[in-house]
LOLUMBA-694808 format. One line per 2 residues: number of its first residue (from 1); for each residue z, y, x of C-alpha. Coordinates in nm, 3 decimals. Each point is the difference from the previous one (the first is absolute). Layout:
REM LOLUMBA-694808
NUM = Z:Y:X | ...
***
This chain:
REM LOLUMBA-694808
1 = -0.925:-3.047:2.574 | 0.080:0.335:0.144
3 = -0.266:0.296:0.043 | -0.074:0.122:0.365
5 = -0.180:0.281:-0.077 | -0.031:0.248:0.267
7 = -0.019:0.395:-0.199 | -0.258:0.211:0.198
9 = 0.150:0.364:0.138 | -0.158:0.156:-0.266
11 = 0.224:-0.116:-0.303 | 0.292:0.071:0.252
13 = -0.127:0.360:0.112 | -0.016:0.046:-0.387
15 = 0.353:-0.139:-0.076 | 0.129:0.271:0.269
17 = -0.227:0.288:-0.140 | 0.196:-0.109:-0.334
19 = 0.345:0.021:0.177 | -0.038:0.298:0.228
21 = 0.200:0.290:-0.057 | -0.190:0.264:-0.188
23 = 0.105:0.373:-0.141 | -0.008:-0.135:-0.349
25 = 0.263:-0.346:0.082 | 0.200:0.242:0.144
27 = -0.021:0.272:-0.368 | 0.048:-0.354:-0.184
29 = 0.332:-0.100:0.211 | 0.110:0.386:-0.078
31 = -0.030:-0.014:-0.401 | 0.184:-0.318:0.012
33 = 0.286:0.114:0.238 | 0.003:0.334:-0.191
35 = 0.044:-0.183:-0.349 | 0.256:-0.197:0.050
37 = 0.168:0.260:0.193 | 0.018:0.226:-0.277
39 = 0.066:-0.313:-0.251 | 0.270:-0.058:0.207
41 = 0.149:0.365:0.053 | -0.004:0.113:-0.350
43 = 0.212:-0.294:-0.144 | 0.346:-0.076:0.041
45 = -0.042:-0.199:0.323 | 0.340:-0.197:-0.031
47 = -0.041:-0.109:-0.350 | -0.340:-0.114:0.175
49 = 0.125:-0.178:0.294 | 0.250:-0.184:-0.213
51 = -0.275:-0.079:-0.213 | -0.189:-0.121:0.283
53 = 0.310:-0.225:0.167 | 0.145:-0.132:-0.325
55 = -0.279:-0.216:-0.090 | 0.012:-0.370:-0.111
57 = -0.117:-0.168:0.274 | -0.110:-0.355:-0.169
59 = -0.198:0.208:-0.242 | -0.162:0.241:0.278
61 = -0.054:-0.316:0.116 | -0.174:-0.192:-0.340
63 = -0.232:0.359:0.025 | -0.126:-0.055:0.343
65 = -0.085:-0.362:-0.049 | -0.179:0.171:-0.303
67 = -0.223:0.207:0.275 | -0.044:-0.314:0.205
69 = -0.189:-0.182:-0.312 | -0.207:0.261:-0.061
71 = -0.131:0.028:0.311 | -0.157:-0.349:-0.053
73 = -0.102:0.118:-0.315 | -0.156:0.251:0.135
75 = -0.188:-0.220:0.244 | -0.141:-0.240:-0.302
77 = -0.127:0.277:-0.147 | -0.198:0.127:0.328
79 = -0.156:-0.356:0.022 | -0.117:0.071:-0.358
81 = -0.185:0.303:0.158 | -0.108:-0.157:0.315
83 = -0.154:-0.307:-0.224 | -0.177:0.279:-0.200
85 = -0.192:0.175:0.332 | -0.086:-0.383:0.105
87 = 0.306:-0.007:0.301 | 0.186:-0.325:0.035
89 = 0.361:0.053:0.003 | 0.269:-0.237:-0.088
91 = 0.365:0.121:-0.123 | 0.165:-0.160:0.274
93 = -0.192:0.266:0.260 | -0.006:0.247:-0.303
95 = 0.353:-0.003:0.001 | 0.076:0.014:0.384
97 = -0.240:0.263:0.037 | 0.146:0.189:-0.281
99 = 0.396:-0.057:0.171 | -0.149:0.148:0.291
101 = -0.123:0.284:-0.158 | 0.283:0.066:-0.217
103 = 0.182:0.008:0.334 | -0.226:0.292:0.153
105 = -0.011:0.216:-0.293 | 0.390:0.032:0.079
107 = 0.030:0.016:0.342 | -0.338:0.206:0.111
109 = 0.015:0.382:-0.088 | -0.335:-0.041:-0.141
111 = -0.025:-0.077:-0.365 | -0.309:-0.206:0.058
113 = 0.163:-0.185:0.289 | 0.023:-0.317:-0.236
115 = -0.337:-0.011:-0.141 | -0.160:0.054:0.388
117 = 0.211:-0.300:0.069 | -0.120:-0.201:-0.294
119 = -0.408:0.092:0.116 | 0.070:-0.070:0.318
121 = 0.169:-0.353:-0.109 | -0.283:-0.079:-0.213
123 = -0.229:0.088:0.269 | 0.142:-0.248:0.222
125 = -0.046:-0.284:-0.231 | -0.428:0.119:0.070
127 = -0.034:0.242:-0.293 | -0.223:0.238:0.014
129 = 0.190:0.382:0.049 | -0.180:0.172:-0.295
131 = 0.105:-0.321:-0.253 | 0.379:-0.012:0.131
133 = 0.005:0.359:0.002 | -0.166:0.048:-0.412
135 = 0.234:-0.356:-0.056 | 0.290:0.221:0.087
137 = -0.054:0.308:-0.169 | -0.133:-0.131:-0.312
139 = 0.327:-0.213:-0.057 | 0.142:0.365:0.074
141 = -0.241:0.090:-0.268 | 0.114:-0.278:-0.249
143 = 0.355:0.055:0.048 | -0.050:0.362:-0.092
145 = -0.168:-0.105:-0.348 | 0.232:-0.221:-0.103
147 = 0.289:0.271:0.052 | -0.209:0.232:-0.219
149 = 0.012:-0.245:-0.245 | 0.361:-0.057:-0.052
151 = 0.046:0.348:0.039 | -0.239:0.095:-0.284
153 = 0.134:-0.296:-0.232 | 0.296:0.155:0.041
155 = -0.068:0.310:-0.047 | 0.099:0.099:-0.365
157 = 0.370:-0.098:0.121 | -0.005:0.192:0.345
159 = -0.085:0.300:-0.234 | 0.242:-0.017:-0.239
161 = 0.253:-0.018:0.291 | -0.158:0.264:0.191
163 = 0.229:0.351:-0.078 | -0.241:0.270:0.094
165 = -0.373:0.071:-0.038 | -0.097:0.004:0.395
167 = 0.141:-0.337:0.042 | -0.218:-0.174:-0.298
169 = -0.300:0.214:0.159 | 0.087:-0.168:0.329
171 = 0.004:-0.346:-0.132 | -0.355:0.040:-0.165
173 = -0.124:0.213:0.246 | 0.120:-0.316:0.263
175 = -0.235:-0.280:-0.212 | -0.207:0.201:-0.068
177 = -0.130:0.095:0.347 | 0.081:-0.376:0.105
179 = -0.238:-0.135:-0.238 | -0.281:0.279:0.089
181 = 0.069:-0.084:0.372 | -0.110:-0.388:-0.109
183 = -0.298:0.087:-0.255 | -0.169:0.163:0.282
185 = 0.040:-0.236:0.266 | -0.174:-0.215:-0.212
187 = -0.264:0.173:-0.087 | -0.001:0.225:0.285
189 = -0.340:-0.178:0.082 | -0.157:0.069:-0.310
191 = -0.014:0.354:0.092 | -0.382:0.088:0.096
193 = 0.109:0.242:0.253 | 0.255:-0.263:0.209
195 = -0.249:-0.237:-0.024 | -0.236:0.206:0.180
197 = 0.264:0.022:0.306 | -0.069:-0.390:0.007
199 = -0.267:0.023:0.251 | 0.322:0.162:0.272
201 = 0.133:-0.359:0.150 | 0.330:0.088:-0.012
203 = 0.022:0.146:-0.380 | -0.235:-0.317:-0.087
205 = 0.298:-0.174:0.088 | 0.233:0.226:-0.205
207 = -0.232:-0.032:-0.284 | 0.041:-0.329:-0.025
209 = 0.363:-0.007:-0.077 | -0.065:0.074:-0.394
211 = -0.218:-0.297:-0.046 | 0.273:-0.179:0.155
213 = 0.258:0.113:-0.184 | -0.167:-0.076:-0.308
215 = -0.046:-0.306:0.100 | 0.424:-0.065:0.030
217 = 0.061:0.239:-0.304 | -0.264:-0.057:-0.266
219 = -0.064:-0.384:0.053 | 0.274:-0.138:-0.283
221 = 0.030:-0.315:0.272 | 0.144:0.230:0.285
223 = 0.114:0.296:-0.230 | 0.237:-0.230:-0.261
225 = 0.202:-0.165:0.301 | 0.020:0.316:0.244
227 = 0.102:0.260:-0.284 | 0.245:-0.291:-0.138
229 = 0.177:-0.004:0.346 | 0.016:0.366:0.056
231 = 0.158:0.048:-0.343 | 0.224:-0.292:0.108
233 = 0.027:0.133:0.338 | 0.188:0.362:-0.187
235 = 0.185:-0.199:-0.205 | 0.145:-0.159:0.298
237 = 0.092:0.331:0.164 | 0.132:0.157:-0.320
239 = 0.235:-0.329:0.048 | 0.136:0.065:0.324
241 = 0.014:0.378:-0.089 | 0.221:-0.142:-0.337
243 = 0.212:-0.233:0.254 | 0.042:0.235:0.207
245 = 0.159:0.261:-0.258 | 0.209:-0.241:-0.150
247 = 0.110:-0.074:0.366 | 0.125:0.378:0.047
249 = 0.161:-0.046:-0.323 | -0.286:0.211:-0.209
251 = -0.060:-0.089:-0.378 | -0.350:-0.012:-0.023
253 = -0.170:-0.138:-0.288 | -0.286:-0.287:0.080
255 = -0.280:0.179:-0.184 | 0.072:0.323:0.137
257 = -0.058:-0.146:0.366 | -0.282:-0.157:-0.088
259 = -0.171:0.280:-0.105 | 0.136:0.280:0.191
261 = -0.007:-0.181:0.325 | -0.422:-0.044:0.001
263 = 0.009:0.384:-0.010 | 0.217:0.070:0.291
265 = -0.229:-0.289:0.180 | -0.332:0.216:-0.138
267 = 0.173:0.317:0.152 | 0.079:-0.182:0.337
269 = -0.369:-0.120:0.004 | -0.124:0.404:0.068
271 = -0.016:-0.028:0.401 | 0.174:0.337:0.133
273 = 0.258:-0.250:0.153 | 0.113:-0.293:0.173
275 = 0.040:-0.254:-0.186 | 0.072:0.191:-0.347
277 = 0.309:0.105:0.209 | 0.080:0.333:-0.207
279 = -0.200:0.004:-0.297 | 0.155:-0.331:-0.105
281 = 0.357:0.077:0.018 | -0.054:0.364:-0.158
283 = -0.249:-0.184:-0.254 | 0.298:-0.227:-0.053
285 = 0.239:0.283:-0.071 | -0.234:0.131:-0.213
287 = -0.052:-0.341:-0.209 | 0.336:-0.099:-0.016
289 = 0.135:0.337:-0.107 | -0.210:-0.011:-0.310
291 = 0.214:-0.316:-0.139 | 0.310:0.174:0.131
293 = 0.096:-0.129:0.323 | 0.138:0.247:0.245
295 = -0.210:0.099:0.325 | 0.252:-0.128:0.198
297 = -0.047:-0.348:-0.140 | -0.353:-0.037:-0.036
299 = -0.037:0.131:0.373 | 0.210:-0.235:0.121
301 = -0.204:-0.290:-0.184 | -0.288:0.181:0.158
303 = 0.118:-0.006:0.319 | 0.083:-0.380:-0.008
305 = -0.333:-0.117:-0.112 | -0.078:0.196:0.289
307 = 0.223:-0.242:0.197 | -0.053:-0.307:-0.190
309 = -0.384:0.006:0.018 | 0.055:0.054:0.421
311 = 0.219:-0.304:0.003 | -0.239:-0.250:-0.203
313 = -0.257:0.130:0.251 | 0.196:-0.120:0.287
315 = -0.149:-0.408:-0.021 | -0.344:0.183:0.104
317 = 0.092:0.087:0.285 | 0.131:-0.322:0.114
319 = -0.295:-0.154:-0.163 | -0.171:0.273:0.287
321 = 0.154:-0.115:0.264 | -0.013:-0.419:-0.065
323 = -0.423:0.070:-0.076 | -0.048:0.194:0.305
325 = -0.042:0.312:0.008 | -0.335:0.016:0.006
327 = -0.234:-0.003:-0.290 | -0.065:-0.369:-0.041
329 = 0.138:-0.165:-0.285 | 0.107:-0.366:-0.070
331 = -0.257:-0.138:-0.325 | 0.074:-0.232:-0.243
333 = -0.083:-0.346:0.030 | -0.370:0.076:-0.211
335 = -0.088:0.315:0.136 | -0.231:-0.017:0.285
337 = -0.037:0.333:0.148 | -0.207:0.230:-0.176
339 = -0.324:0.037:0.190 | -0.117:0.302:0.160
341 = -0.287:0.107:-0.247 | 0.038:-0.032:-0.361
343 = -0.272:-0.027:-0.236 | -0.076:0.266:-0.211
345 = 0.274:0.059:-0.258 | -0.171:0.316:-0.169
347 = -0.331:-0.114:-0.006 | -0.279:0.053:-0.285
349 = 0.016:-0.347:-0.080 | 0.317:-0.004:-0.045
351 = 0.083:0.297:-0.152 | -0.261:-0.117:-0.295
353 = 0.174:-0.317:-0.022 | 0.330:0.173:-0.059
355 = -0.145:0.211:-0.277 | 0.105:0.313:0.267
357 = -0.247:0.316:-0.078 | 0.075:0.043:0.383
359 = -0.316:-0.185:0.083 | -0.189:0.264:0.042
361 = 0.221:0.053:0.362 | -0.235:0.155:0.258
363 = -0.070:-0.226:0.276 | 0.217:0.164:0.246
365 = 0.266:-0.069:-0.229 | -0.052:-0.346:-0.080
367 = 0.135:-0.249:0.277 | 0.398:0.067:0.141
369 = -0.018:-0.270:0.280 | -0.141:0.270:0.202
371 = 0.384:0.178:0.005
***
């Protein structure tokens, strides 16, 4: 059975405000095409290029089909979240909705383009806005702790490879403001002073992000299988990054990649650009040249993740177009569409059931069928 649901103007109007051109899209598309300019300019450019062109094709190949998988990957682990905040969503629509996005992110200047896409998706299959949108950000949220964590296993290697003192500062300094970032959205609500803003509608509906995200994060049934697939998730891209060296003819070592290539993800993460355009390749310089490959080399790789990750996006759009390109969504055979109020997911009741000290959630704060 196929969902008809009609999205009101004001999703839409917010999926525009999203998209619009603004002064600081326009900085972010700057950085990036700055970057890589320099990047570009200060290496030998035809040792690049023939980097670049003299790639094995049927392993550039292996590495995007890599990308591909983890996209559904990706999507199980967002149903894993969406379970968590009470949201019905089979990895069948998981998984188109996450091609789709996927597809935006590359082709929309905006780095959020893809997540807007994914709301507004999840919208159409009768979602609330507030739950798509915190289902969205909070596997944003999940994917950034499970980076921090193969980063910070590794660490005691990355530091012995590291050459110079500012680098090994970077590194900590990197996880360390990550996990800092995470300990206070979860107990950002704790805070007797934010939880006095609760009574303002729209920060009540902030506020109530944190008991959410403990909720996906601190509940071993959603945290175990969400962290597990993020970890898998860089594993998988430290793969195609590895496939993708060996295609350019670069010797790099398995455990090197799979450590180095988290941090060059971590640095991408920091959102001064468009897609990690910039920061990734000269974090990849960076990384690589600590195990000795040359900055031509490891820009080049750079540069064809780049490409690779664009062309395993390329199904979403088609997946786009065959859907309708509106934002109604095909469900899966036992997934009646969601209806239009939820009950309470961060109620007192339930919060005491779960053990979650959140109970004590002011009343403004307590119900998000209202978003």
């Amino acid at each position: 059975m196929t969902d008809t649901a009609v999205v009101s103007s004001r999703p839409r109007r917010a999926l525009n405000a999203l998209l619009a051109p603004r002064p600081k899209l326009a900085l972010k598309i700057v950085i990036s095409a700055t970057l890589v300019a320099w990047l570009v300019y200060s290496t030998d450019r035809h040792a690049l290029a023939d980097a670049v062109l003299d790639v094995d094709l049927s392993t550039a190949v292996l590495a995007v089909a890599v990308l591909f998988v983890l996209i559904g990957v990706q999507a199980w682990r967002w149903t894993f979240v969406a379970r968590a905040l009470g949201v019905s969503l089979p990895l069948v629509p998981a998984w188109l909705i996450s091609q789709i996005g996927a597809f935006f992110n590359q082709v929309l200047p905006s780095s959020i383009g893809g997540d807007a896409m994914r709301v507004w998706r999840l919208r159409g299959r009768g979602v609330g806005t507030g739950l798509a949108l915190s289902s969205v950000v909070l596997d944003r949220v999940v994917a950034l702790v499970g980076t921090i964590l193969i980063v910070a296993f590794g660490l005691p290697w990355l530091l012995s490879w590291m050459d110079t003192d500012a680098l090994r500062a970077g590194i900590v300094a990197v996880v360390g403001v990550g996990a800092a970032g995470v300990t206070a959205l979860l107990l950002a609500d704790r805070v007797r002073l934010v939880r006095r803003l609760a009574g303002v509608r729209a920060l009540a509906r902030v506020l109530q992000v944190p008991a959410l995200a403990r909720r996906v994060l601190l509940k071993p049934r959603t945290a175990l299988p969400t962290l597990a697939l993020s970890v898998l998730i860089q594993l998988g891209v430290a793969l195609s990054v590895w496939l993708l060296a060996r295609a350019t003819g670069v010797d790099l070592a398995w455990a090197e990649t799979a450590f180095l290539v988290p941090v060059v993800m971590l640095f991408s993460m920091v959102p001064i650009t468009i897609a990690g355009w910039g920061v990734r390749e000269g974090a990849m310089v960076v990384a690589l040249g600590t195990v000795g490959i040359g900055r031509e080399e490891a820009l080049a790789v750079s540069v064809l993740y780049g490409f690779a990750i664009a062309i395993a996006a390329l199904p979403g759009g088609l997946i786009w177009i065959a859907t309708g390109r509106s934002s109604t969504m095909p469900s899966g055979p036992h997934s009646p569409r969601a209806p239009n109020r939820f009950r309470p997911i961060v109620s007192r009741d339930r919060c005491v059931e779960a053990g979650d000290p959140s109970e004590n959630i002011p009343s403004a704060t307590r119900e998000v069928d209202h978003w």
